[in-house]
Backbone as JSON, one array per atom type, in Angstrom:
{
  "sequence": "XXXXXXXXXXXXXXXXXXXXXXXXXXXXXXXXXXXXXXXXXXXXXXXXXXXXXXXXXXXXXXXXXXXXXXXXXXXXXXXXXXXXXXXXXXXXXXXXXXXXXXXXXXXXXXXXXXXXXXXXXXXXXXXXXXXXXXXXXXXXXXXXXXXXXXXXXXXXXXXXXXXXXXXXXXXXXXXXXXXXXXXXXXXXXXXXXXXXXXXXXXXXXXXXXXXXXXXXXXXXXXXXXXXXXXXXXXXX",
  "N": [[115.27, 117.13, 67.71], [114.91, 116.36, 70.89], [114.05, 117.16, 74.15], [116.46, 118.68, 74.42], [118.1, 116.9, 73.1], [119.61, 114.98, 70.46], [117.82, 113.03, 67.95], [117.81, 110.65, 65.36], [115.68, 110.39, 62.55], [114.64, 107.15, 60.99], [113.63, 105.51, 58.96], [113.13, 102.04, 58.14], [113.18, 101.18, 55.16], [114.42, 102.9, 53.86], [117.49, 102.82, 55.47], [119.42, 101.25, 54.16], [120.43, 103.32, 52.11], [120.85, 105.18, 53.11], [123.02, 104.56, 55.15], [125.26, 103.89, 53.1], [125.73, 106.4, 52.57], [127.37, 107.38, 54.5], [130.31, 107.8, 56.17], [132.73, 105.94, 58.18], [131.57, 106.89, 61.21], [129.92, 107.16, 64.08], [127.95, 105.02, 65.41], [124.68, 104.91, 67.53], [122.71, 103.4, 69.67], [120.19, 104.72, 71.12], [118.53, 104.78, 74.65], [116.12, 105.64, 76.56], [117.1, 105.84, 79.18], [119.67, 106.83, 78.26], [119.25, 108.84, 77.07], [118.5, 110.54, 79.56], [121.15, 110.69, 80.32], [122.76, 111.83, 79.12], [121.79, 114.82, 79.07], [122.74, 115.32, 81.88], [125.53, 114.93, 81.67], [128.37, 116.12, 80.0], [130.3, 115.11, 78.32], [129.05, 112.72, 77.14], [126.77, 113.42, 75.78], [128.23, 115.57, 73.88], [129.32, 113.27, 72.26], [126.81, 112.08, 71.06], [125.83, 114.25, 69.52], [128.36, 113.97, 67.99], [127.75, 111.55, 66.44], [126.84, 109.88, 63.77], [124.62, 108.61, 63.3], [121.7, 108.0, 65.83], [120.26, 106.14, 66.81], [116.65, 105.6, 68.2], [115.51, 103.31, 70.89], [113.84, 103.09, 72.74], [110.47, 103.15, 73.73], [109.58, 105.34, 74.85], [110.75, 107.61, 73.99], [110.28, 107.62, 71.01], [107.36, 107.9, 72.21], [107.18, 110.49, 73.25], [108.77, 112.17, 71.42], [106.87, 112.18, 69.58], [104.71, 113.77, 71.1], [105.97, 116.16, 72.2], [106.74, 117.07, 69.46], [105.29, 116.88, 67.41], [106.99, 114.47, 65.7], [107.94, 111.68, 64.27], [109.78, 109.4, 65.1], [111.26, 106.59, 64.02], [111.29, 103.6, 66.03], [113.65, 100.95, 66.92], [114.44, 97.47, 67.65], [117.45, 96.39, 69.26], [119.21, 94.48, 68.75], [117.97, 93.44, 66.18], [118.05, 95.55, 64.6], [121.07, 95.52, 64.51], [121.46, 93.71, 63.32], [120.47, 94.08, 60.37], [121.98, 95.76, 60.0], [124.5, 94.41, 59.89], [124.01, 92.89, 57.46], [123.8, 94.73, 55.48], [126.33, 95.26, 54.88], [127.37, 93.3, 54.78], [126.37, 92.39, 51.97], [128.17, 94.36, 50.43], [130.32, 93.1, 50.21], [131.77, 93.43, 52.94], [133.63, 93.87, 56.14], [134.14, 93.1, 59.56], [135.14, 94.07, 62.96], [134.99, 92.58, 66.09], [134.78, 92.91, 69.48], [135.48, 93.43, 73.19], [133.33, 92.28, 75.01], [133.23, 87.93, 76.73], [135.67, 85.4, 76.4], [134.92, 83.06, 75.25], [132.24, 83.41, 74.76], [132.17, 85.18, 72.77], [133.73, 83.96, 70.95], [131.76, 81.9, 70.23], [129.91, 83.77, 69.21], [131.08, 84.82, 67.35], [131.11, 82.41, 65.29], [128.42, 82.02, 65.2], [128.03, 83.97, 63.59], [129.12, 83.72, 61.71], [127.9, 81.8, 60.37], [125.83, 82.62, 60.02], [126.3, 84.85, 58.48], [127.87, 84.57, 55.5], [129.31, 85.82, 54.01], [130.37, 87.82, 54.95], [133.52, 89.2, 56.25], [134.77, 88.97, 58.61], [137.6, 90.28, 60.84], [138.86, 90.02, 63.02], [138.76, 89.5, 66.71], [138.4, 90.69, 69.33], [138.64, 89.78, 73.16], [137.19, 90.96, 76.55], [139.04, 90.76, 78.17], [141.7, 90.79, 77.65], [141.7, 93.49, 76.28], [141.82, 95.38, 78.77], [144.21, 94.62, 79.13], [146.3, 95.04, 77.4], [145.95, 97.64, 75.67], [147.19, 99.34, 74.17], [147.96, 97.57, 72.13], [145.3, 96.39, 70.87], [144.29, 98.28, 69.92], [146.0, 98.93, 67.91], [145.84, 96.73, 66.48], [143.05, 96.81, 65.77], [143.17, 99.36, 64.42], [145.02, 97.82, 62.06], [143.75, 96.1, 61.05], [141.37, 97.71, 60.11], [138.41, 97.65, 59.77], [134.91, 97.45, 58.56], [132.95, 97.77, 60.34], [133.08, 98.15, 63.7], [132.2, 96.14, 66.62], [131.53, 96.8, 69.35], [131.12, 95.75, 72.87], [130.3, 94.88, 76.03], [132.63, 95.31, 78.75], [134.81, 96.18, 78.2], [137.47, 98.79, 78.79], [135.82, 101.87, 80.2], [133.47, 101.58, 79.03], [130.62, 102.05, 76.65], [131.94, 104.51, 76.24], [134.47, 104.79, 75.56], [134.54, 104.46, 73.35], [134.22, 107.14, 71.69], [136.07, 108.3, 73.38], [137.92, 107.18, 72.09], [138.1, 107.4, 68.89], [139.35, 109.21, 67.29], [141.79, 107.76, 67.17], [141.2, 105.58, 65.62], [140.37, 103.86, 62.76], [138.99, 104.39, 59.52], [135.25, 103.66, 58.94], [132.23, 102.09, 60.41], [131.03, 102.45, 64.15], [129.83, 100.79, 66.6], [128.3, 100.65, 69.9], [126.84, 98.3, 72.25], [125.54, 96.91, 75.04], [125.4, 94.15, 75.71], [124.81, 92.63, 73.57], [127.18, 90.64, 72.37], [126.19, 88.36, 74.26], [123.61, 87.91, 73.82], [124.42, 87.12, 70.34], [125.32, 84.79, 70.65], [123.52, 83.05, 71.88], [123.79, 83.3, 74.52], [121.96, 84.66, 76.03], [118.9, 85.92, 76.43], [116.82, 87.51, 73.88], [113.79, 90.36, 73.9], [110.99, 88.97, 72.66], [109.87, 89.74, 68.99], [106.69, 90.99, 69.54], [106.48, 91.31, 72.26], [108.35, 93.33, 72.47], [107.29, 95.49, 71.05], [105.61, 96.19, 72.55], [106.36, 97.56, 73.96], [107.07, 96.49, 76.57], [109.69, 95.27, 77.34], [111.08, 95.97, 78.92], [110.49, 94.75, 81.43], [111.24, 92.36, 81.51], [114.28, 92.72, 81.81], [113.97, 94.37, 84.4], [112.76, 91.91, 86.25], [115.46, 89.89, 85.74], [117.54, 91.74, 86.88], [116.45, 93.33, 89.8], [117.15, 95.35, 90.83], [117.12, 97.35, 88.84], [114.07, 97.9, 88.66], [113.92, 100.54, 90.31], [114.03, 102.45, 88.37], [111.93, 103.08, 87.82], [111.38, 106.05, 88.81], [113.39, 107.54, 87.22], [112.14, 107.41, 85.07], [109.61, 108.68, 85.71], [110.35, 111.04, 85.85], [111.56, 111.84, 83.89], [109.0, 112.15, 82.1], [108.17, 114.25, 83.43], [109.76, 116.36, 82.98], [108.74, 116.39, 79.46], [106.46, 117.6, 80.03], [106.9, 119.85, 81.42], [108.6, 120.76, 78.97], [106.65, 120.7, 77.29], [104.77, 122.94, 78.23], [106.24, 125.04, 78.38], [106.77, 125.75, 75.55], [109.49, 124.62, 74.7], [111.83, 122.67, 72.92]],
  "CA": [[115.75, 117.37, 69.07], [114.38, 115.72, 71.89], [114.33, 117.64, 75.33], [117.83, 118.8, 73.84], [119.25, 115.17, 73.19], [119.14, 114.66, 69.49], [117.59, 112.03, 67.59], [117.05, 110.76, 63.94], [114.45, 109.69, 62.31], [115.13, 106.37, 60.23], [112.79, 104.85, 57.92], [113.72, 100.64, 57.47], [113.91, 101.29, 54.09], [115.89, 104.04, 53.59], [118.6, 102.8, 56.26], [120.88, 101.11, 53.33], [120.75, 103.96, 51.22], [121.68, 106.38, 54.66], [124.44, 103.89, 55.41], [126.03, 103.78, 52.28], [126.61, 107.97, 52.04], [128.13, 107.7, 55.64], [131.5, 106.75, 56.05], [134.0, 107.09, 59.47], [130.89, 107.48, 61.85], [129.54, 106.28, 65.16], [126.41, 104.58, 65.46], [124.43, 104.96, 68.28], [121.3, 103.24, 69.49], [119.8, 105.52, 72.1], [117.65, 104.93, 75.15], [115.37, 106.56, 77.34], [118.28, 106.12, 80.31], [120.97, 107.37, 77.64], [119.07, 110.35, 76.7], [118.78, 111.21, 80.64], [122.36, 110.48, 81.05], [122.98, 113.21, 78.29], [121.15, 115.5, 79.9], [124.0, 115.53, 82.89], [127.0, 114.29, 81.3], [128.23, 116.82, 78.6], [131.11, 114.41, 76.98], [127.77, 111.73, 76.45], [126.02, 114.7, 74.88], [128.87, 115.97, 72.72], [129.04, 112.0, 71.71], [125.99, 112.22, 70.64], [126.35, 115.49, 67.9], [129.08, 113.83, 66.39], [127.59, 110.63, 65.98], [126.48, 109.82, 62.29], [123.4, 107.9, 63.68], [121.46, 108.06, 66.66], [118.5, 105.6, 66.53], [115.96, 105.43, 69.51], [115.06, 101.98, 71.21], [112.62, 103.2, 73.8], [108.99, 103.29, 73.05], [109.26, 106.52, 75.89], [111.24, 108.59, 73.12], [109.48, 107.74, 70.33], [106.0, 108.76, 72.2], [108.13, 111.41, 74.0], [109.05, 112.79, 70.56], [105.42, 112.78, 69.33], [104.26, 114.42, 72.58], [106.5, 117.73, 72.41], [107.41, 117.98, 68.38], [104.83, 115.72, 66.42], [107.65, 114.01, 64.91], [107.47, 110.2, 64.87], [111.16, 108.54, 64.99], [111.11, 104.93, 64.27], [112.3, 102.54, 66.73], [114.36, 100.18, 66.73], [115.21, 96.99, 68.33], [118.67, 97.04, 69.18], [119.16, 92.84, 67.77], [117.18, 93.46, 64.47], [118.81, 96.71, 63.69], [122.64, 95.42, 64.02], [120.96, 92.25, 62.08], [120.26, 94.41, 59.01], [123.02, 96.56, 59.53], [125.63, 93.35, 58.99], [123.37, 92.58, 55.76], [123.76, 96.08, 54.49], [127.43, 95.16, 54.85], [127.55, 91.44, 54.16], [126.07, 92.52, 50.73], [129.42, 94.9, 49.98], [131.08, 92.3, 51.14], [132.47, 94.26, 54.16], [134.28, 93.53, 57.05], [133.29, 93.06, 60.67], [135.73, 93.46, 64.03], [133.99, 92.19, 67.6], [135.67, 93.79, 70.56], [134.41, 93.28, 74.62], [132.75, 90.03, 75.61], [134.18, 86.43, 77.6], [136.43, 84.77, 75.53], [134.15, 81.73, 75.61], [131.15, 83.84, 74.49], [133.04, 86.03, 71.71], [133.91, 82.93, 69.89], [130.64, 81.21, 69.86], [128.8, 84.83, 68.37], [131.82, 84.87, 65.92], [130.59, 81.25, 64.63], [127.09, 82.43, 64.43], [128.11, 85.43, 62.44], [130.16, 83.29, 60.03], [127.2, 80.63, 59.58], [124.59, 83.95, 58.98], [126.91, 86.19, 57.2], [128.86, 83.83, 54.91], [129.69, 86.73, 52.79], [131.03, 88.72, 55.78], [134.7, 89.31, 56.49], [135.17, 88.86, 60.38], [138.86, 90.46, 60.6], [139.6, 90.41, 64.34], [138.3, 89.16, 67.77], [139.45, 90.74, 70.78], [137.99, 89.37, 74.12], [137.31, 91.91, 77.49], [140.59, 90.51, 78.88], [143.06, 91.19, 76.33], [141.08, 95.08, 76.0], [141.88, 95.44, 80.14], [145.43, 94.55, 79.11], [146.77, 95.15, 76.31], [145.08, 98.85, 74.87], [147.64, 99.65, 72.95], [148.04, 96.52, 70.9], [144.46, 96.31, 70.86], [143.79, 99.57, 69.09], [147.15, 99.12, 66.66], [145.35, 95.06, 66.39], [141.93, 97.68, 64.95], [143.8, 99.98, 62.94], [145.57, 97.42, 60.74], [142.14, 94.95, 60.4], [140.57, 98.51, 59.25], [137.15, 97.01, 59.68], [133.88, 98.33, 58.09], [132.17, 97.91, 61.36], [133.52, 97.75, 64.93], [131.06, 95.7, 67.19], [131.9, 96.95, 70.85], [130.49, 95.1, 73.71], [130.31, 94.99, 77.46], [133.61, 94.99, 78.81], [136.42, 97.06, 77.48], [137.56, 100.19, 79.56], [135.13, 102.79, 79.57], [132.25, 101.36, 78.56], [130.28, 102.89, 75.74], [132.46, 106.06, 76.0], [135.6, 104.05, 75.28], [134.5, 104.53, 70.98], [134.29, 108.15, 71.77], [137.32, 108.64, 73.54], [139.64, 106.71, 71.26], [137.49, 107.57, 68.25], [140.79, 109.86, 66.37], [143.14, 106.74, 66.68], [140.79, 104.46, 65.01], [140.56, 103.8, 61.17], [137.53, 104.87, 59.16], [134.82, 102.64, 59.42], [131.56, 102.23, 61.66], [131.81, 102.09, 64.97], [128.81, 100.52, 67.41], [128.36, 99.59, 70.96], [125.69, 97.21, 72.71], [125.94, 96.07, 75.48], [125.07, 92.48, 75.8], [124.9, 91.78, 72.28], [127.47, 89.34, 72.21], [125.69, 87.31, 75.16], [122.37, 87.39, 72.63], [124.56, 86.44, 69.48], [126.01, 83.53, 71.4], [122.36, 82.55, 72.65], [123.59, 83.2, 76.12], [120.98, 85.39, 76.81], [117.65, 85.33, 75.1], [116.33, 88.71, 73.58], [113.03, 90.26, 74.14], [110.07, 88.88, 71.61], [108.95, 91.23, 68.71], [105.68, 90.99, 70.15], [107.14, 92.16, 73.8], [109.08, 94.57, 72.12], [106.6, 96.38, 70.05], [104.0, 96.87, 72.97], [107.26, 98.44, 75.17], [107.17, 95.61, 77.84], [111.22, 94.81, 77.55], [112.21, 96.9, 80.74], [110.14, 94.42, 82.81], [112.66, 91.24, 81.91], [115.41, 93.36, 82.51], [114.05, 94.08, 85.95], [113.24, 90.48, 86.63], [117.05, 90.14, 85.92], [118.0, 92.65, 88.15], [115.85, 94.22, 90.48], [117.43, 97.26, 91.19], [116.16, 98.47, 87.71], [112.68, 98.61, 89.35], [114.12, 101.96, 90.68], [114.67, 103.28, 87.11], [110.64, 104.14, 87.36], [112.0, 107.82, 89.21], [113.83, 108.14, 86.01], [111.11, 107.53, 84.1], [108.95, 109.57, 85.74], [111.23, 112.7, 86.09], [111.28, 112.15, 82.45], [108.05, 112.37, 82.19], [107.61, 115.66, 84.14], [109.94, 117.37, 81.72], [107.95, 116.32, 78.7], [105.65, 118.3, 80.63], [107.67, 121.28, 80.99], [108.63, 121.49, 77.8], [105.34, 121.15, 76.63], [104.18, 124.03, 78.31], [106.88, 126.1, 78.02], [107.03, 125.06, 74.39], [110.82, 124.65, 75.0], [111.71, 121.61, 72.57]],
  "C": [[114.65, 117.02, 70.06], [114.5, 116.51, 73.44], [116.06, 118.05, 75.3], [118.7, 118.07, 73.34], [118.85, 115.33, 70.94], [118.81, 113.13, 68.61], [117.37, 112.22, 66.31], [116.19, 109.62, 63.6], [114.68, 108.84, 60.49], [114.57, 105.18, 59.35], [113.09, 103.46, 57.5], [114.55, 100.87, 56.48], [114.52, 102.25, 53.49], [117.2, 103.53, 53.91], [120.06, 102.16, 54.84], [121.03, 102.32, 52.73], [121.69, 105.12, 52.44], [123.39, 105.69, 54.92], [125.17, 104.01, 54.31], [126.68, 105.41, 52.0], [127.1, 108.17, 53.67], [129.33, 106.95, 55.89], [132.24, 107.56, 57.78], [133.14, 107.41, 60.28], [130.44, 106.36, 62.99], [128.6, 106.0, 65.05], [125.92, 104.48, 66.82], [123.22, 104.54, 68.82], [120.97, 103.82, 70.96], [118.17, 105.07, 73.08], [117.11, 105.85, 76.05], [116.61, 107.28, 78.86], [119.61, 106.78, 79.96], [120.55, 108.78, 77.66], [119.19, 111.35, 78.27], [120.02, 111.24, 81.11], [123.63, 111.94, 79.89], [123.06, 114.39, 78.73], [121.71, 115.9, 81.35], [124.93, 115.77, 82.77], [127.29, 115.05, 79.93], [129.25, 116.09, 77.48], [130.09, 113.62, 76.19], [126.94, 113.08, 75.4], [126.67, 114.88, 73.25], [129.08, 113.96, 71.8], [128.35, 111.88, 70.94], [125.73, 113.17, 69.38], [127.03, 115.0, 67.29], [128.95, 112.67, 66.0], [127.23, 111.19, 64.29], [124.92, 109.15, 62.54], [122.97, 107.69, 64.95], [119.89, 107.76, 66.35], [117.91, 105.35, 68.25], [115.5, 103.92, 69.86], [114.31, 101.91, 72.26], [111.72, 103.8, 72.85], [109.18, 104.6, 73.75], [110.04, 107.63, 74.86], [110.25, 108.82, 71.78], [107.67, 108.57, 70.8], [106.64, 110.08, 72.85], [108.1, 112.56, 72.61], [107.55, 113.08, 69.69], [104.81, 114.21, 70.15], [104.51, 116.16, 72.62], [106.67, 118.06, 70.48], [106.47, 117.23, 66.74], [105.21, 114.77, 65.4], [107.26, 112.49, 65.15], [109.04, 109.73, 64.18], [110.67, 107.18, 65.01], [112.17, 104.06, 65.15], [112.37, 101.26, 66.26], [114.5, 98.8, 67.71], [116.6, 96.24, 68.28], [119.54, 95.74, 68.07], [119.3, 93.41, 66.34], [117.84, 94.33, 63.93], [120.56, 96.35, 63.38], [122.58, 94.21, 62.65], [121.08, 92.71, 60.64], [121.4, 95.56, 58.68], [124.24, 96.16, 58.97], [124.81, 92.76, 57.97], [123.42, 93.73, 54.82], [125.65, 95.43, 54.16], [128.29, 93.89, 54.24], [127.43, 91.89, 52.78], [127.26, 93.74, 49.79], [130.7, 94.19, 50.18], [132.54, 92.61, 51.8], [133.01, 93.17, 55.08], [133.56, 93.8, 58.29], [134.74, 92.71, 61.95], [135.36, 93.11, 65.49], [135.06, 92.43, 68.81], [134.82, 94.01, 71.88], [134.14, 91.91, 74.24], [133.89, 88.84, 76.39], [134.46, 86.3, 76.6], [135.49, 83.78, 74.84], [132.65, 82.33, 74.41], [131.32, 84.21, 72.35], [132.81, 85.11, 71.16], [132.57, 82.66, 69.44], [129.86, 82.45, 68.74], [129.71, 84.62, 67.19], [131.2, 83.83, 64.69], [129.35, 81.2, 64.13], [127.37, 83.34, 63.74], [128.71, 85.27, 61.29], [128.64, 82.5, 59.38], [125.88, 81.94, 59.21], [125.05, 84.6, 57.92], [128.19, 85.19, 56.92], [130.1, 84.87, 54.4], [130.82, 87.98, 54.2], [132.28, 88.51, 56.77], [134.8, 89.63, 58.01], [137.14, 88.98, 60.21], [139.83, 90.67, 61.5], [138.46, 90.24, 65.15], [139.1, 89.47, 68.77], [138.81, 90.85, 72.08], [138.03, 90.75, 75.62], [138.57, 91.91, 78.05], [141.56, 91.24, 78.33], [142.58, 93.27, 76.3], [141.92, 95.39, 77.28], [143.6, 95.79, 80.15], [146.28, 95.02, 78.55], [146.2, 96.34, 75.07], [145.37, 99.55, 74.05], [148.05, 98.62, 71.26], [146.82, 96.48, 70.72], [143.86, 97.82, 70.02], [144.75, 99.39, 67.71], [145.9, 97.15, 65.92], [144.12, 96.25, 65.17], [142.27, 98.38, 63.73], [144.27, 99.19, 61.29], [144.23, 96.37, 60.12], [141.49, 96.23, 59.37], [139.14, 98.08, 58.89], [135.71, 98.27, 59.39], [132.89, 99.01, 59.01], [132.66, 97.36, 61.93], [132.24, 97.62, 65.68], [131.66, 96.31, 68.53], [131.05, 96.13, 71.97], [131.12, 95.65, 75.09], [131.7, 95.02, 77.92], [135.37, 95.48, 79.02], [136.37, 98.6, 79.0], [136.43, 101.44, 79.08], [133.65, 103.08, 79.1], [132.11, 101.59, 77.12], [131.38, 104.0, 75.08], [133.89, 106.03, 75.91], [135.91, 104.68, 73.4], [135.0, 106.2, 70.96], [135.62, 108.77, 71.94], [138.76, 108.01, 72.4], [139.42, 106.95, 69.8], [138.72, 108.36, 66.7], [141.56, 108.89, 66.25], [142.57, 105.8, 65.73], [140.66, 105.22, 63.13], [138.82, 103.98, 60.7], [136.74, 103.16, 59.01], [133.18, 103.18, 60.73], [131.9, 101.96, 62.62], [130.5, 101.9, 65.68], [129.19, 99.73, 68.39], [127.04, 99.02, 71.56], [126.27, 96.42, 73.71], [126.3, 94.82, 75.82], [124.49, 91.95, 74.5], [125.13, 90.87, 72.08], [126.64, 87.83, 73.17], [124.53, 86.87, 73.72], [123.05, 86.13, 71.21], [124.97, 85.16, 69.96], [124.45, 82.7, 72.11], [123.15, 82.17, 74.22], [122.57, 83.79, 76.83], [120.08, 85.73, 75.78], [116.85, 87.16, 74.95], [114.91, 88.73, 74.0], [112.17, 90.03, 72.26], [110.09, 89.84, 70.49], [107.81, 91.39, 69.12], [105.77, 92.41, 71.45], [107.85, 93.89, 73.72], [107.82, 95.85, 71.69], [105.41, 96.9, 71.03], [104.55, 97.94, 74.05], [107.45, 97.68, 76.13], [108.59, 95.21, 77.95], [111.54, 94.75, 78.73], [111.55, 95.89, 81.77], [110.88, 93.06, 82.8], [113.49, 91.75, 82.04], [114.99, 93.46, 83.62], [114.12, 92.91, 86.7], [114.8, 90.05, 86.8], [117.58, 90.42, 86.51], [116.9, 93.56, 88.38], [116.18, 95.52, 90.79], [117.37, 98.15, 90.09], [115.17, 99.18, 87.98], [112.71, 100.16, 89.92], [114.15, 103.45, 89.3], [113.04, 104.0, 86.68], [110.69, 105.56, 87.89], [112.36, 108.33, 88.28], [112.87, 108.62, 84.82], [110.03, 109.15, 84.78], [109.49, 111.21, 86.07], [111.27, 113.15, 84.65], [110.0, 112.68, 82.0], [107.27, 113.75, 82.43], [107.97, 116.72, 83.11], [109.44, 117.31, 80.16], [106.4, 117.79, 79.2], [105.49, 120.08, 80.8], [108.29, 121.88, 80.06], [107.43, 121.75, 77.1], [105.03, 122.5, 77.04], [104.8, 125.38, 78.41], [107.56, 126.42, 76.38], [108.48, 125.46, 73.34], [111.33, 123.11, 74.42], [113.34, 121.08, 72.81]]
}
């Protein structure tokens, strides 16, 4: 537990053996702006408890989680981890449905995901449009694919909190969202380095990107304060 948010702590090599005794669960890769959005928002919270996985992708949690509980969670970046999570799956030779994204985009990641994961059963593509439109064919479209892992993307009603809410109609199975995944798998949009990644520098090409991130250092540092206050009220 993290300033009340919970997190787990996920070892590379463990993660197939974790994945394989979890079935029917959400996956969640958690940042520094999620965990404060927790921390407000009690459906994101309860989201969070009934995930099955909740990996961290800010360096500010991981030292965060040192800081107040001397634990050390391994991060993640968000790429690499879905990377080895369709190879845990490729190698059962599972299924895979991609849901959110442009039409245009969708396709192209699909094509990279056939020429990486030969072995992996792609069993449905359904573009942001068609989600917008069509939510009940689009969930019955999920149910009957019955996919091992639902990719979610940018897009769909709801956001993120779309998996959550519809989470009882769907068929067992993982379930993960990301935002701009598909842009990455599609090389529309170029990830950060491991290098970049590993020293924490990400958040400053996202601002480049959009500037009105640059504001997200208040967040940070409000975060910051309560690290502070839990420390010394040694309130974890």
């Amino acid at each position: 537990m993290l300033l009340k948010v919970p997190l787990d702590i996920v070892p590379p090599e463990n993660l197939p053996s974790i994945i394989a005794e979890l079935k029917d669960q959400n996956i969640i890769l958690l940042s520094i702006w999620d965990l404060l959005k927790a921390r407000r928002n009690s459906e994101y919270l309860n989201y969070l408890f009934d995930a099955a996985l909740i990996i961290p992708i800010s360096k500010s949690l991981v030292s965060g989680a040192k800081f107040l509980t001397e634990k050390n969670p391994v991060r993640y970046m968000p790429f690499n981890f879905i990377i080895s999570l369709l190879s845990i799956i490729e190698k059962k030779e599972g299924s895979l449905f991609l849901l959110g994204g442009r039409n245009r985009v969708l396709r192209k990641a699909e094509r990279n995901l056939r020429s990486t994961f030969p072995n992996l059963k792609i069993v449905g593509r359904i573009d942001r449009k068609t989600c917008r439109q069509e939510e009940a064919a689009v969930m019955e479209a999920i149910r009957k694919a019955s996919p091992d892992l639902l990719l979610a993307g940018r897009g769909i009603r709801g956001g993120e909190m779309w998996i959550t809410r519809n989470t009882s109609q769907l068929n067992s199975g993982f379930r993960l969202w990301c935002s701009d995944l598909f842009d990455v798998l599609a090389e529309k949009r170029k990830r950060p380095t491991d290098a970049i990644f590993e020293r924490g520098l990400e958040s400053i090409g996202f601002c480049l990107q959009n500037p009105f991130k640059f504001f997200r250092i208040f967040a940070w540092l409000y975060y910051m304060l309560l690290l502070l206050i839990y420390r010394f009220i040694k309130k974890y």
